[in-house]
Each structure stands twice: as C-alpha cells, then as structure tokens.
N, C-alpha and C positions, 0 to 999 in steps of 0.2 A: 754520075749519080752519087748523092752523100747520104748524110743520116738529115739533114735540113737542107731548107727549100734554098733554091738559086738565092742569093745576097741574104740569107737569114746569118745571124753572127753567130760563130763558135765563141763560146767560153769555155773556162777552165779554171775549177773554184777549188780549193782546198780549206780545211778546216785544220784546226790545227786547236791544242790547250796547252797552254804556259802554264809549268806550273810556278804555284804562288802560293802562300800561305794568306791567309784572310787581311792579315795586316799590312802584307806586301803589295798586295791588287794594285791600290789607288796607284803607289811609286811605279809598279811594271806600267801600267795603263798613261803615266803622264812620260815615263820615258820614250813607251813605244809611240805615243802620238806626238813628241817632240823629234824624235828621227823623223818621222814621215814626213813634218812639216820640211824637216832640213832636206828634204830628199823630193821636194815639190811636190805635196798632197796637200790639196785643201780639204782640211779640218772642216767636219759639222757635226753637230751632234745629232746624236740618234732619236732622244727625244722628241726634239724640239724642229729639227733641221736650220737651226740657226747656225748663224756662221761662228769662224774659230773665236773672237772674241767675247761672245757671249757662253760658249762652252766650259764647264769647271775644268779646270785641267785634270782631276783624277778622276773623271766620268767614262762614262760609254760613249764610243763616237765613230764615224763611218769617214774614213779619208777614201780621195780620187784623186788620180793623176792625169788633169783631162790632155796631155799631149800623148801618151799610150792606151789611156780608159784602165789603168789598172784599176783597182778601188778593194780596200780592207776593210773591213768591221772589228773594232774590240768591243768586249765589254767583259763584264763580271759569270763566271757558271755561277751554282749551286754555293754553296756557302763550305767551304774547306778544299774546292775543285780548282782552283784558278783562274785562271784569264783566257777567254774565247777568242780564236782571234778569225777572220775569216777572209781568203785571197781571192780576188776572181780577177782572170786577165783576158784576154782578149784573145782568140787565135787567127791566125789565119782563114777567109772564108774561102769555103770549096772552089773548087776547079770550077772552071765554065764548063756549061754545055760542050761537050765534044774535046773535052782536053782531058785525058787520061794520065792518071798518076804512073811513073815508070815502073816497069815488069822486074820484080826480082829476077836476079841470076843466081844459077848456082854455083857451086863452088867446089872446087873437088880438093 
C-alpha cells in the first residue's frame, strides 16, 4: 500500500532560480535550452507548443526526454529575479499488491 493508486506514476519535480540579471535572461535561457537539446530533449515552446524550430531561442520553453519522461520548464521570474527553471522526473511506481518494501535493521 502507497501514497497512489496501483500503476498511478510517481514524480519528482523541483524548482529551482538561476540567478541572472535582466540582461543576462535571454543568454542563460538559450544556453540552457541549447544543452538540453545536446543532451536529447525536444525543445517546445511554452507559448505556442510549437516545435524547436519555430521557438526564439531566448524565450520560455518546456523540453522532454521522451526515452526517460524527464521534462524541464524555463522561463523568465519577475523582472530583477532570474530564470525559473522547473525538473520533474519520473520515479519508480509502487510495489505491487502484496510485495513489501524491506524491514529496516538495526545496527548496534
């Protein structure tokens, strides 16, 4: 028995701010979405949901890694805040029915 239903999917999202100064944004924003591409994420933008080539490269965009489901969000905070950047990966789904996680031991 877990915190979700038999085959419902664990995630695991983290948030995170780069900082940046206002002038900096676009440059951090097309670097980071330039790794990701190099690291197999296809690029979309968040707007639009158009694909990498219609995306500005110094914009807001949502990359996926669909061989693990990773998937990232950047985009712009508040104006003097930096770059949002947002992780969510996949875990592990629960045990089956009747398979129990192993019993800690002690230790002396």
């Amino acid at each position: 028995m877990g915190i979700a239903d038999e085959g419902e999917a664990y995630q695991l999202s983290s948030g995170n701010l780069l900082k940046a100064t206002d002038d900096q944004r676009p440059e951090v924003l097309r670097a980071l979405r330039e790794k990701l591409a190099g690291e197999g994420f296809k690029i979309t933008s968040s707007a639009s949901g158009s694909d990498a080539q219609s995306t500005p490269p110094t914009g807001e965009f949502d990359a996926v890694r669909e061989s693990d489901g990773y998937t990232v969000s950047a985009g712009v905070s508040k104006p003097g805040q930096g770059v949002s950047v947002m992780v969510v990966l996949p875990c592990q789904a629960p045990p089956s029915a009747g398979a129990a996680s192993p019993a800690p031991t002690a230790t002396t």
